[in-house]
N, C-alpha and C positions, 0 to 999 in steps of 0.2 A: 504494500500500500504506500504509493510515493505519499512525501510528507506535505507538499504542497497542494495535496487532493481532503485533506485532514479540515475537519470541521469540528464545531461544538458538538455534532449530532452524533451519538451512538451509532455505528451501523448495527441495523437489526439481527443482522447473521450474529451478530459478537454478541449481545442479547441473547439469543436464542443459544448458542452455544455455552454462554457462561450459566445460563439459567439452567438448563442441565447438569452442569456440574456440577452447579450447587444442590441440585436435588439428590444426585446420585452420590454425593460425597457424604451427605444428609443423611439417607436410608441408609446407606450401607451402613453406617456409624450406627446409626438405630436397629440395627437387626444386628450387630454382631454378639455372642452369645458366648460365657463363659465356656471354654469346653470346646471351641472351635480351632480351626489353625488359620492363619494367615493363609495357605492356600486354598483352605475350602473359602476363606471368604474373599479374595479374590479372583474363585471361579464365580461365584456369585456375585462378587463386582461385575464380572464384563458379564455375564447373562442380564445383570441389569440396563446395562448401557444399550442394547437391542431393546429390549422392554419397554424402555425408558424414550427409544425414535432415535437412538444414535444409531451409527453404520458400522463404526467402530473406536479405534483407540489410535492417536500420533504418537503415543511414546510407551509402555505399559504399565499397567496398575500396579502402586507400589501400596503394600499393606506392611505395619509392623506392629509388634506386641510386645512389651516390657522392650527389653534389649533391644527388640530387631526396631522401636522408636528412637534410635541412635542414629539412626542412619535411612537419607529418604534423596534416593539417587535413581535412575532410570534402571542401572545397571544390576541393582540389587534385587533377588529373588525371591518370592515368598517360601519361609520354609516349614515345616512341619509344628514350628513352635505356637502352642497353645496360649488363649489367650485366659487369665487366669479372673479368679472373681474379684480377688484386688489388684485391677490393673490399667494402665493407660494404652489406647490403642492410637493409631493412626492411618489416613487413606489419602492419597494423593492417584487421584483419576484428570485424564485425558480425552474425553470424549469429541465424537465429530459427527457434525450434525450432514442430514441428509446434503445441504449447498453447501459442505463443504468445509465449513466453519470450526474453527479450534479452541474448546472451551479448558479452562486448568482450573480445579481447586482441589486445596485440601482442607481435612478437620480430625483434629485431636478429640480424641473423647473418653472417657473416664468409666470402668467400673467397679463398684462399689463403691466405699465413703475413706478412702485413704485423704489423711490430711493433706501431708505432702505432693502428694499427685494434684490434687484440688486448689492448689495454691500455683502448683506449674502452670494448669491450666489457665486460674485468674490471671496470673504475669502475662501470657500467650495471649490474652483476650486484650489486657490493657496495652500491650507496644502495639498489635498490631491496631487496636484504635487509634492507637495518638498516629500511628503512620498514615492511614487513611483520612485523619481531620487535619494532615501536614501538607496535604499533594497542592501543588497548585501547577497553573500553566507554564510551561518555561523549565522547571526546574529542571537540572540535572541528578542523573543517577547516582552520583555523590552523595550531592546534597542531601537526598532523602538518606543513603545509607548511613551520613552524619547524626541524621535522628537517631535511627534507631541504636549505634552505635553509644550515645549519650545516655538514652535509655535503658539498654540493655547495664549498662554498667553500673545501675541503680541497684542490679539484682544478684543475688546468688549466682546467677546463668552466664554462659556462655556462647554463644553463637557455636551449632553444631556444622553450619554447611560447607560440606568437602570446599567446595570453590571457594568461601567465604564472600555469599552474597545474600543478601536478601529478597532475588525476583531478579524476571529479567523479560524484556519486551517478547510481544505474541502478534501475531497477524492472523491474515484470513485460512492460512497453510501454512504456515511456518512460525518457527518461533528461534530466539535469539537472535533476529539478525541486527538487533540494536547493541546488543550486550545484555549484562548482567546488571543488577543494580548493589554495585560493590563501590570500596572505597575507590576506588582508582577512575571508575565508570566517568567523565564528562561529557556525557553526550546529552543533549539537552531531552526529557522523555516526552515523546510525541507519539500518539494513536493510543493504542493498549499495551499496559504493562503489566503484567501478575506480580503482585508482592505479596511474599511468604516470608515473613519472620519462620526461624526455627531455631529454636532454643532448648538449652537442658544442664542436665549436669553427667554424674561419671555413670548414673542409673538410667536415666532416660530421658526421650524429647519430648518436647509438643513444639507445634507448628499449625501454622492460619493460615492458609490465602484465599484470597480473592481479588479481580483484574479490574484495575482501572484506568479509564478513558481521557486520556490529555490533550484537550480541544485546546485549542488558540486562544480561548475565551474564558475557557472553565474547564473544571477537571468533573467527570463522572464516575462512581461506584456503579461499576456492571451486576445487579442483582435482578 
């Protein structure tokens, strides 16, 4: 998508693709069951994504459980590890809609009443807020990484991601081709970007995203 074709306006393919995401990133979270593995529930991730009016997947569904939420890379596998009754899960889905369109999200989600895991989670809830109440038009992918950056250093936590970024630009079929949203990034963020805080300690992650829209005018949350 050349940048000089770039509006205030959402395109509706990126709607409709991110809104999938969010749904399927959603249920999957809500149906996973003590007692499961990451790969049964990411066979039932992608039976969802058909279910759901996708075609398929751009990159694969990444599922973890205790441990395996240390780590949320394209290249990692789901494995037989159970998800346990006190524990923190995760799902990072890639869906694509019928025209084509490339939605990303992911969601942390918690079971049973462990303290410590419920507080991962709060932390997870609050940066990725303050980063999505930060975006504005123009910015560079620095600059927002400087947020979180600031923030994150408030906590316990450490930034888990291999690359060491926070998100990184999406199109209509493609993604990266802007960069990452790391410290080093100045490219000024224009069209759709996914931003995913992921945070933890030496036990386990959580991680948020959701993609948003940076008009010339105004920035948009894609929900």
């Amino acid at each position: 998508m050349a940048h000089e074709n770039i509006t205030d306006t959402v395109p509706a393919g990126l709607v409709e693709a991110q809104r999938l995401a969010i749904r399927l990133a959603e249920a999957i979270c809500a149906d996973a069951k003590p007692g499961e593995t990451e790969i049964e529930v990411r066979d039932r991730a992608d039976r969802y994504v058909r279910d759901f009016g996708g075609t398929g997947l751009w990159t694969p569904t990444t599922i973890g459980f205790g441990i395996g939420t240390l780590s949320c890379f394209p290249t990692d596998k789901p494995t037989a590890r159970q998800l346990w009754n006190l524990d923190l899960g995760m799902v990072d889905i890639h869906p694509i809609t019928p025209d084509g369109w490339w939605g990303d999200c992911t969601r942390s989600f918690q079971r049973g009443d462990n303290v410590a895991q419920r507080k991962a989670l709060e932390t997870i809830d609050a940066i990725h807020a303050t980063l999505l109440a930060s975006v504005r038009p123009g910015m560079r992918a620095c600059e927002l990484f400087a947020i979180f950056d600031a923030e994150v250093k408030k906590t316990p936590f450490l930034l888990l991601d291999r690359l060491s970024n926070i998100g990184h630009s999406l199109d209509a079929n493609s993604s990266y081709d802007a960069g990452y949203i790391d410290a080093w990034n100045e490219t000024p963020m224009t069209g759709a970007w996914a931003i995913e805080p992921f945070i933890g300690n030496h036990l386990y992650g959580v991680k948020k995203e959701d993609v948003v829209w940076f008009g010339p005018g105004k920035c948009t949350i894609v929900r």
